[in-house]
N, C-alpha and C positions, 0 to 999 in steps of 0.2 A: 377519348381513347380508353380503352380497356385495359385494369391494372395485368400485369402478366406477372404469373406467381409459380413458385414451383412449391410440388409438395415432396414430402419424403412422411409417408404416412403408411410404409409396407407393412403387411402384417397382419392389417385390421380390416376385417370382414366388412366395413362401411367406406372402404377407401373406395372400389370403382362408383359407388354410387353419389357418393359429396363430391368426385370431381365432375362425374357429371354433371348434377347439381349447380357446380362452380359454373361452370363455362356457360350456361344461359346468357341469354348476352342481357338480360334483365336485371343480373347480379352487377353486370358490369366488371365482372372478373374473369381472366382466360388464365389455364393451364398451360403454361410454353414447357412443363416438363415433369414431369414423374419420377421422381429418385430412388434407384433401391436402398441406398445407404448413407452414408455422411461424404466420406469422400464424393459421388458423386454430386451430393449438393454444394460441395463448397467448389469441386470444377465447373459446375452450372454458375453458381452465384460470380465467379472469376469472369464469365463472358459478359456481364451485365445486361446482359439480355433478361432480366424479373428484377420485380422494385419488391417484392415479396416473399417469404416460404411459410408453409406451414405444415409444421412437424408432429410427431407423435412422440409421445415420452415414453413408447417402447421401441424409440430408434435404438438399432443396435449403436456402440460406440458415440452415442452422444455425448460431449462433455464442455465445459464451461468453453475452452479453448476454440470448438466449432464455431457458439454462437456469437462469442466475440470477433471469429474473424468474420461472419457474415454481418454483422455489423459494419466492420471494418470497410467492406466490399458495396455499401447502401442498402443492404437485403434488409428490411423488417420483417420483423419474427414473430408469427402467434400460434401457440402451444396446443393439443388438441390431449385429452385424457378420457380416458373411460368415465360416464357417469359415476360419479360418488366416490371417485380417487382422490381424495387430497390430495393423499402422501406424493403421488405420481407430481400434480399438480405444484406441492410446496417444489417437487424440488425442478422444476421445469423455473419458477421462478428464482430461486438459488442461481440456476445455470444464467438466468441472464435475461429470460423470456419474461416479458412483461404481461404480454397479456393471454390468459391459458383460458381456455374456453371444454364445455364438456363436448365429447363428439358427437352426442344426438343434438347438439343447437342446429336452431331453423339457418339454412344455407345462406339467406340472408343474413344476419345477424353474424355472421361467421367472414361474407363477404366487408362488411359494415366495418369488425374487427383487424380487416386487413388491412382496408383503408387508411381507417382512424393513425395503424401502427405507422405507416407507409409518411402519413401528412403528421406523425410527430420523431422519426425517425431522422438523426441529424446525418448532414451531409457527409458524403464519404471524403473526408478530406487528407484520407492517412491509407497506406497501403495496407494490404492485409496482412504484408509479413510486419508493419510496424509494434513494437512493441507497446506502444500506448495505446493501441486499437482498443475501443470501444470502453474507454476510461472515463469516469465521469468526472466533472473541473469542480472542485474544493470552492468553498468561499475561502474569499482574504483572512488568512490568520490572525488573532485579535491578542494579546498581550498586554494584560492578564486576561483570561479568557472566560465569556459570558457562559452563564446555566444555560445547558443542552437539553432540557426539560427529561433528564435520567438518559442519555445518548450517550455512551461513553467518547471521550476526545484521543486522539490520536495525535501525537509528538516525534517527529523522525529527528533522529540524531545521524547529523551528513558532517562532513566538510571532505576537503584537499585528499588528496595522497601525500601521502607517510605518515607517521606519527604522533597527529596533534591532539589527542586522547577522545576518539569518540567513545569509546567502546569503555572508557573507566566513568566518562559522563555519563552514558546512556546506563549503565548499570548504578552508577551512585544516586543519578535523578528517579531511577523506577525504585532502588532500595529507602529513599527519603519520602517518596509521595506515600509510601507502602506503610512506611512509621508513622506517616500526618492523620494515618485514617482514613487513607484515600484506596480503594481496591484497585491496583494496579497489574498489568499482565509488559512484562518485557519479552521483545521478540527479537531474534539473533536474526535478520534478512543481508547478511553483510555475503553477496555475491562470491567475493573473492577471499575468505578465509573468513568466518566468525568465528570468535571466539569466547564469545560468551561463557559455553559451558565449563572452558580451562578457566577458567575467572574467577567464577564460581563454585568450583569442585564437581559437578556435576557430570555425568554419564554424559559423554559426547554419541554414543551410537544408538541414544533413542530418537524415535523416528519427527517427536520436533514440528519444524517447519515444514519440512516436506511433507511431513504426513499428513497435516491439516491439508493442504496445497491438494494432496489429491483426493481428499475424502471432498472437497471444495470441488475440483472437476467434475468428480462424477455426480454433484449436486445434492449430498450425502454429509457435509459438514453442518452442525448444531453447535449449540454453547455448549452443553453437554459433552457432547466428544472433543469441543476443542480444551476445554476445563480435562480431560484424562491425557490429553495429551501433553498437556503443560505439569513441567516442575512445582510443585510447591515448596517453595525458598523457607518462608514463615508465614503466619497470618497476615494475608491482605497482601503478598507478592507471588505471582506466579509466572515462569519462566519455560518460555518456548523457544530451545536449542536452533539452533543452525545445521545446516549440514554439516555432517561429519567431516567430506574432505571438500576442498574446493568445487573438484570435476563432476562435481553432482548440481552444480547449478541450475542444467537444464531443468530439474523437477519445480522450480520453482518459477513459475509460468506465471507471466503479471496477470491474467486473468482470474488466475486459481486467486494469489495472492490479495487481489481486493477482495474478493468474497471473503480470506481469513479476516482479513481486516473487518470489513461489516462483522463480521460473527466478535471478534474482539471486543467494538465496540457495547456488546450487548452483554460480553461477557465482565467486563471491565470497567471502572469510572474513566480510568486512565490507560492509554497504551503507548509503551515508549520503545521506537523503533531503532536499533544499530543498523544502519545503510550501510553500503559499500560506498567508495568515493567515486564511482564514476559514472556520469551522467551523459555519455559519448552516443550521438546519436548517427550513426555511417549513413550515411544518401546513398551512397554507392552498396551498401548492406541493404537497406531496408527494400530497395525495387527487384532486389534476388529473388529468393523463396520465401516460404512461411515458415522457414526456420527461428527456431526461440534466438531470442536476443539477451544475450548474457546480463545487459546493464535496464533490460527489463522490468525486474522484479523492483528494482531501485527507483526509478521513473514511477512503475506506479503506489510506490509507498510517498513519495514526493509530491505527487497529486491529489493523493486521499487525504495525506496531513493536514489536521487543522491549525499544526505550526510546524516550520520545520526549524531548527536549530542548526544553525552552521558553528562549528566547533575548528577554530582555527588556534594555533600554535604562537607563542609573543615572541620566537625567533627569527628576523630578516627572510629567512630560506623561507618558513612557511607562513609567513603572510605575503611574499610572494608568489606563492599558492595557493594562497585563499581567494588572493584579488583574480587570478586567473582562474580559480574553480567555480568563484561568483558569476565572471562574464560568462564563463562556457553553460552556468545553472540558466544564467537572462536567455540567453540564446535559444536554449530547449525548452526550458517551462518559465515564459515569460511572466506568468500570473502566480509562480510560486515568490511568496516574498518572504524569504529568512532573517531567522533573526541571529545576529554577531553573537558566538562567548568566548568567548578571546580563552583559553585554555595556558595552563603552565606558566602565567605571569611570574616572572621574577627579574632581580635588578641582573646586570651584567652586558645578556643580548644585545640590549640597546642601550645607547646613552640616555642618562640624564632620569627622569622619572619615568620608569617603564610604563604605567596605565598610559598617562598622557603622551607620551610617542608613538604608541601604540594604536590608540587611539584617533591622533592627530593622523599618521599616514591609511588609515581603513578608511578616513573619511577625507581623503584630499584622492585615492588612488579609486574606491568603490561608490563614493556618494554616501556610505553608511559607518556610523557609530555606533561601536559595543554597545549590547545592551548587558552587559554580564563582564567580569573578571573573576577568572578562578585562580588561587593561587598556585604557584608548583609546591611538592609536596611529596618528592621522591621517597622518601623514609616511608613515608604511611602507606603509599601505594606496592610499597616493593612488598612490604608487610603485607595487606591484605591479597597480595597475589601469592606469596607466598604460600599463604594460608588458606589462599580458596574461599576467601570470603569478603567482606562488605568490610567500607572505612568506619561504619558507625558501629562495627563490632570488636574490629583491630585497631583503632582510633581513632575512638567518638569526640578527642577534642582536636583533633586536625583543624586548623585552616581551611583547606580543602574543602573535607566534610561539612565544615560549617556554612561554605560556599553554595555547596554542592543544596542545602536544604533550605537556604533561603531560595534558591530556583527551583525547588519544587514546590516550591509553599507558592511564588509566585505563578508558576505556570500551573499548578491546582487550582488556585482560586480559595488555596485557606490560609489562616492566619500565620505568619511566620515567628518560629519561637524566636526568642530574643539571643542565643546565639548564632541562628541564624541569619539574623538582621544585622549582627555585627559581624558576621563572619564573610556574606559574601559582599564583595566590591561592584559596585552598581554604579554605571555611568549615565546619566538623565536623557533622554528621548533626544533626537537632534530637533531643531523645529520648534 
């Protein structure tokens, strides 16, 4: 049977002749449709009537978002560019297209292409309005983590809703890796309110996150531009805001957002991610429209991460939360495996010795044992928020702090100073 392909290749003065071309029945390739625009290819691609497209990289309105949800939909994708375009070329791969071919290739060889996409092109197992459409699946997180042979790593900072301090860990872990020597970029992705930039005194209405996000859609984002984008903190930390207000979330489209992430890693040794806490995936949402999905951007920083950090609270209420943000994490990304840091430990909350009660119900209620204890440390933190700045500048002999850099020395992969080593509370592997 003959692949059936749609093109969306208007524009280009070789387009009636390659689809005629196509349709030989010797290529073994038929045309079930001719697209003027994107829209039209993605209500074709909706009928599942083509196991293929192939586009042109001067479709009007092309953007990351399109080819992921053809993806999403089973369509495999291969890219057509004027001889001797790269630039056209790189960024057709940016968006998503694997395999970009010039438009004078022999029709065969072009047919061959399509194929090849079609039989490596994974099942459509996710609607196209799903937010995880067209993500790629992480390997298992390692801790301490092996040389990426110069690939920089990626660290999500998740837990619960309320309180249990992600966003003072994800800022103290990206300010400590930044001190060890390590080139670190922290990124504010928190959905539902980041706050990074009040954290850190920093201009909240530079353009940030979003702005990578769509210079990433239109297949336009470099190291280069994401490096201008981002804050420079001090040597060796650089800081890419959040949106300004909440209701801007939509700009931040899990598509755009792994390609920031790819460009981070090449920007970065190190990338430490503030999440939003919710990982809610609606069944009754996702069969709707292609409309964005709020808990989106979250999902796929979740998936990319080569460790995610669950950051949970030593008070009854939120590790009642944690154990339930755990089940609802297994539920949706059952191959993300996080790892426990128990946050704000001190005596009172609980009876008797906090680590060890602590400890004991995470692993009779989740299956899992901290691998981390951070102490609370309200004086130092109220301080450096006060101040707009880092614990290791408003109080470099914190507990805390000292906590705070023995996990980055360990989740770096470099030696931990020796206050470090005494400062943070480490509880041994289970198993």
């Amino acid at each position: 049977m003959a692949l059936q392909v749609f093109t969306a290749v208007t524009g280009a003065g070789w387009e009636s002749e390659l689809v005629g071309a196509l349709d030989r029945d010797d290529h073994g390739v038929t045309v079930v449709r001719r697209c003027v625009d994107v829209s039209e290819l993605l209500a074709a691609a909706a009928t599942g009537t083509g196991q293929a497209a192939l586009l042109s990289a001067e479709l009007r309105r092309l953007d990351g978002e399109a080819v992921a949800r053809l993806h999403a939909a089973g369509v495999a994708v291969v890219g057509l560019v004027e001889p001797g375009d790269e630039l056209a070329a790189q960024r057709l791969r940016q968006l998503g297209v694997a395999q970009v071919l010039p438009a004078d290739a022999d029709p065969e060889v072009i047919a061959a292409a399509l194929r090849d996409a079609v039989a490596g092109a994974p099942d459509a197992g996710r609607d196209v309005a799903d937010p995880r459409a067209a993500l790629p699946v992480p390997a298992e997180p390692e801790l301490p983590p092996a040389p990426r042979g110069g690939r920089g790593r990626v660290v999500a900072v998740w837990g619960p809703t309320g309180a249990p301090g992600r966003t003072t860990v994800a800022v103290g872990l990206a300010d400590e890796t930044a001190r060890l020597g390590v080139d670190t970029l922290l990124v504010d992705a928190d959905v539902y309110g980041g706050v990074v930039a009040q954290v850190l005194g920093l201009l909240d209405e530079s353009p940030g996150l979003a702005g990578a996000a769509r210079l990433a859609g239109t297949g336009t984002l470099d190291s280069a531009a994401l490096a201008r984008l981002a804050w420079s903190v001090h040597p060796g930390l650089r800081v890419l805001t959040g949106p300004a207000r909440a209701d801007r979330w939509p700009e931040l489209r899990p598509s755009a957002v792994s390609v920031v992430l790819e460009e981070a890693r090449r920007l970065a040794d190190l990338t430490v991610v503030d999440c939003a806490f919710s990982v809610e995936d609606d069944e009754e949402l996702s069969f709707d429209t292609a409309a964005p999905r709020r808990n989106g951007a979250t999902l796929a920083v979740l998936e990319q991460a080569d460790t995610v950090l669950c950051v949970s609270g030593a008070d009854p209420v939120a590790l009642q939360r944690c154990v339930r943000a755990l089940d609802q994490l297994r539920e949706v990304l059952p191959d993300v495996e996080p790892v426990l840091v128990v946050n704000q430990l001190r005596r009172g909350p609980v009876p008797g010795d906090p680590q060890e009660e602590v400890s004991a119900a995470l692993d009779r209620f989740t299956g899992r044992r901290p691998h981390f204890f951070l102490p609370a440390d309200r004086r130092a933190t109220d301080a450096a928020l006060a101040a707009g700045r880092t614990l290791a500048e408003v109080a470099p002999a914190s507990p805390l702090r000292s906590g705070l850099r023995g996990l980055a020395a360990e989740l770096a992969g470099v030696p931990a100073p020796a206050a470090g080593r005494r400062g943070v509370l480490r509880m041994r592997r289970a198993g």
